[in-house]
C-alpha positions, 0 to 999 in steps of 0.5 A: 912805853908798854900801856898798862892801862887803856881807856877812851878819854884820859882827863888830867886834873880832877878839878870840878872841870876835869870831873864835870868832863867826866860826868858828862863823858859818862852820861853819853857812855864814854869810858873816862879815867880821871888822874890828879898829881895831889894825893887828895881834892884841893884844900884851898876854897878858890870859888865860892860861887857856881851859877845858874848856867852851870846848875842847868848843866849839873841837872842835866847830869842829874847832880844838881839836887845832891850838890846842893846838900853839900852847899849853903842851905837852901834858906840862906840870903846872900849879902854884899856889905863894903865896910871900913873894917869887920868893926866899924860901919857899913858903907853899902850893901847889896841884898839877894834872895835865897835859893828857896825865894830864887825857886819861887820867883823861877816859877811865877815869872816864867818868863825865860828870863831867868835860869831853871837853877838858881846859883849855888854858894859853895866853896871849892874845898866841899864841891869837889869831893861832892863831884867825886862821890858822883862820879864814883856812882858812875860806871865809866869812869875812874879817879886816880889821886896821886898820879902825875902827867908827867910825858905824852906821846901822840900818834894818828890813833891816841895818846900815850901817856905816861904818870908818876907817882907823888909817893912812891916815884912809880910810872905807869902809862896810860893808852888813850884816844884822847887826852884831856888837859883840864890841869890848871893855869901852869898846864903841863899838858899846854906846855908839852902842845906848846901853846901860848897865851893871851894875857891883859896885865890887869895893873896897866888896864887899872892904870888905862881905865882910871887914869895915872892921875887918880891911880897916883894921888890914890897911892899917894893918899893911902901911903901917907895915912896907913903906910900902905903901898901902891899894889904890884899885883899879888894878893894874899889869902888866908882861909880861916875859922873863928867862934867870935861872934861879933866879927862873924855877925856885926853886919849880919850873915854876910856872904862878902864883906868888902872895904875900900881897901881893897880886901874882901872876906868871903864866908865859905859856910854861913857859919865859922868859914872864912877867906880873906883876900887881900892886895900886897903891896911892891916890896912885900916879902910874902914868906915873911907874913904873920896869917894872923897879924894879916887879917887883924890889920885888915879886920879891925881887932884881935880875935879867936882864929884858926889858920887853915891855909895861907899864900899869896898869889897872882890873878891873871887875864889869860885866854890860850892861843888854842885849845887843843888839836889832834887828840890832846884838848883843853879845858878850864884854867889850862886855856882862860884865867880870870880875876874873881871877880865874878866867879867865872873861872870855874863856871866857864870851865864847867861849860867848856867840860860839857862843850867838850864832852858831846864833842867827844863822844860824837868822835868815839861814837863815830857819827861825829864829823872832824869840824865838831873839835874844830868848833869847840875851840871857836865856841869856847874860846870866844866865850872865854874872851868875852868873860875875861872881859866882863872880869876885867870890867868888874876889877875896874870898878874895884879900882874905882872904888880903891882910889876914891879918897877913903882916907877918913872913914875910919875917923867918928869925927864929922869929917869921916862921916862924910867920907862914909857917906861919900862913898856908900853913894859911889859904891851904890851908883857904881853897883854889884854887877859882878854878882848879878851879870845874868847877859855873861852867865846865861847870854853866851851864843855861837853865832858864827860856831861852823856847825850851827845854821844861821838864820839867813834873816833878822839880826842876832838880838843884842847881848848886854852883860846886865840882863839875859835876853831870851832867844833862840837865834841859832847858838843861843842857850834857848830859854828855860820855860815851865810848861803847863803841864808844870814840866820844864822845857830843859827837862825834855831834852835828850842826851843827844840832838833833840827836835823841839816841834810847837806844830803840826809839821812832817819831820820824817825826813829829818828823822830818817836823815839823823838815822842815815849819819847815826846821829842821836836824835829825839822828837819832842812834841810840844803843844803850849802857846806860852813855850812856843812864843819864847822858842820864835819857831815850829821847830828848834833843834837843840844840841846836846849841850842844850844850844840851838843848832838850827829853827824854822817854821818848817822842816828843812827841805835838804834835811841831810844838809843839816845834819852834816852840819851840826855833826861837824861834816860841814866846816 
């Protein structure tokens, strides 16, 4: 194969990971070309949900306020409601402020507990073409749509990769120093590695968690009042519009309106946007579905509708055996599929694509030490394992929710008001976490990462899915403070490592041992006691990917020694 057309890193997949990979590429002057086997950004809504972790890093690639143009407006609540059905009464509920009242709260509390973004609600179909006017801003990267990976080869020095044309049949090849997979969950780029996977069947873990005698008497119960059958782990989703006022708004603007059934209707836009996702059942022949017929049964009534996309499909609990080696790596859905409950399929990829990138570009820059790709794997690939479990956490309590007796509610006679009171009062006392598990989204550290310094004493702080407990114990995302300047804290960090100094101390040599191994590094000076209680030393050094790589009250007496650390020299 003659190359037709080079470049440093070739990213497959123009997903939001494959192009938040190649934002952060280009921020550290990287020339990236992006391929994408459909013709056009995906039709189909996938997430719905981009959290505050993720935001932090999209203002980090100075994308953030012009995402948010696209999203939910800045005004709009958010509402989690369970319903016997779109008609008929509300079970419970969860309330959450606006982005605009989440910005507010930011600034008074200021305590670190809390990320420098709020969240962002916005569906797939509309942030992935926002990503891709971005990148086209951008003068080191290219995307290509309608071109398929279809063959690598790789040698000591790159990749060469070969591309098909969906319309016409055509190849093209492309020369590399790296491939990127950021290619979904069937990765061709995974399988030509021959890497495997870790899988949880999430049906035997429902069974384990709840126990086969009340997943059995469930199915039973709900097969004998609605002929509904026991689950076999697909489900099948219907993204649609409607104008009809009374399912849009019986409850109030809803964000997810959910039922014991085990449906869950997410709005896409505030307005007239919606997606039903809904368990099938064993023996249900998926190609035989009416759409339409599918989200009245489960709604409540007929009603004005239009079929945007409909399929079924089935979640997975999945983390890769690896991540890459060589010069081929993987990111997103290639190496970890979650359930979605939680939003953190796209949200963990978002933090692989940004974990990747300054690796990346430290190997194309040269000052980059072979360890760095071996710990983005390491860091990654823990992250993911604990996300997946937070993942599975949350569809345990679904199932919980799904094999209490609901039979009745659906009934006006006293019996089911019961049953509605019943279950309003377990569904509050089992709660929301999945929208609210600060510890997953903001919490996730390198502690054992081979090129960050570990303290040699104290104890790691614990980490809980519920709450975010600020730190900069070396791995930790430190925490996000105003200072009294009213600047942010995050807003001073380089593209490159970046010295945080609280106190008057010499770093001289640390300076001079970055510039010995051309390694980026800026010095911010500091001075604000608020900051400096949150940040626990003098100095703290922050990667590029905004981690703590090392702290101390004074400047490290083999300052070389560091720096051959955090550049992957040391592993």
């Amino acid at each position: 194969m003659t190359p037709a057309e080079t470049t440093s890193v070739l990213v497959v997949g123009a997903g939001p990971v494959g192009l938040t990979l190649a934002l952060e590429l280009d921020r550290h002057g990287v020339d990236t070309v992006v391929v994408e086997r459909n013709a056009t950004s995906t039709r189909h809504p996938k997430m719905d949900i981009t959290n505050g972790r993720s935001m932090e890093l999209y203002r980090r690639l100075g994308v953030a306020d012009e995402l948010r143009k696209v999203a939910i407006p800045d005004d709009s609540r958010a509402r989690v409601s369970w319903v016997t059905n779109a008609v008929g009464w509300e079970l419970a509920r969860f309330e959450y402020p606006s982005v605009a009242e989440q910005f507010r709260l930011i600034h008074e509390r200021n305590d670190g507990t809390l990320p420098l973004e709020p969240a962002m609600r916005v569906s797939q179909v509309i942030l992935e073409p926002a990503l891709r006017e971005q990148l086209e801003t951008r003068t080191n990267a290219r995307v290509h749509y309608g071109w398929a990976l279809d063959s690598f080869i790789e040698d000591t020095d790159g990749v060469t990769a070969r591309l098909t044309s969906g319309e016409t049949g055509q190849s093209r090849t492309v020369r590399a120093q790296y491939l990127v997979g950021c290619d979904g969950a069937g990765s061709r780029t995974r399988r030509q590695l021959g890497i495997g996977h870790d899988e949880i069947d999430l049906r035997k873990l429902l069974v384990k968690e709840l126990g086969p005698g009340r997943t059995a008497k469930s199915s039973i119960r709900a097969f004998r009042a609605t002929g509904q059958r026991p689950m076999d782990g697909r489900f099948y989703l219907v993204h649609f519009t409607t104008t009809d006022t009374e399912i849009r708004t019986r409850f109030g603007t809803v964000w997810h309106l959910q039922s014991p059934e085990g449906w869950t209707v997410i709005s896409q836009n505030d307005r007239d946007t919606f997606t039903l996702q809904a368990p099938l059942g064993i023996g249900t022949d998926a190609d035989k579905i009416d759409p339409r017929e599918f989200v009245y049964e489960r709604l409540g009534r007929r009603f004005d509708i239009e079929i945007l996309v409909a399929n079924f499909w089935t979640p997975r609990l999945t983390v890769a055996d690896s991540f890459g080696r060589g010069r081929v790596w993987l990111a997103g859905d290639a190496v970890h599929q979650v359930v979605p409950t939680g939003g953190y399929g796209m949200n963990t990829g978002v933090g692989d694509a940004v974990g990747l990138g300054w690796v990346l570009a430290a190997q194309l820059h040269n000052w980059g030490g072979p360890g760095l790709l071996t710990a983005y794997e390491q860091e990654r690939r823990a992250v993911a394992l604990r996300n997946r479990a937070a993942s599975a956490r949350h569809s345990a309590v679904r199932g919980a929710i799904m094999t209490s007796d609901w039979t009745a509610m659906h009934s006006e006679r006293w019996f089911g008001e019961r049953t509605r009171c019943e279950l309003g009062r377990e569904i509050s006392d089992l709660g929301n976490l999945e929208n609210e598990a600060l510890g997953i989204e903001l919490d996730y550290r390198y502690d054992d990462s081979p090129i960050v310094c570990r303290d040699l004493d104290g104890h790691a702080p614990p980490q809980r899915m519920a709450e975010y407990v600020p730190s900069t114990w070396p791995g930790a995302r430190p925490p996000s403070v105003y200072l009294a300047d009213c600047r942010a804290i995050f807003d001073l960090f380089g593209r490159g490592f970046t010295l945080l100094r609280f106190a008057e101390h010499d770093v001289t040599g640390f300076v001079d041992a970055a510039a010995q191994r051309a390694v980026p590094l800026d010095v911010v000076d500091i001075r604000d006691e608020h900051a400096r209680a949150l940040y626990e030393r003098d100095l703290v050094l922050i990667r590029p990917d905004q981690h703590v790589a090392w702290r101390g009250n004074a400047a490290p007496t083999d300052p070389l020694f560091i720096v051959d650390r955090i550049r992957g020299v040391h592993v």
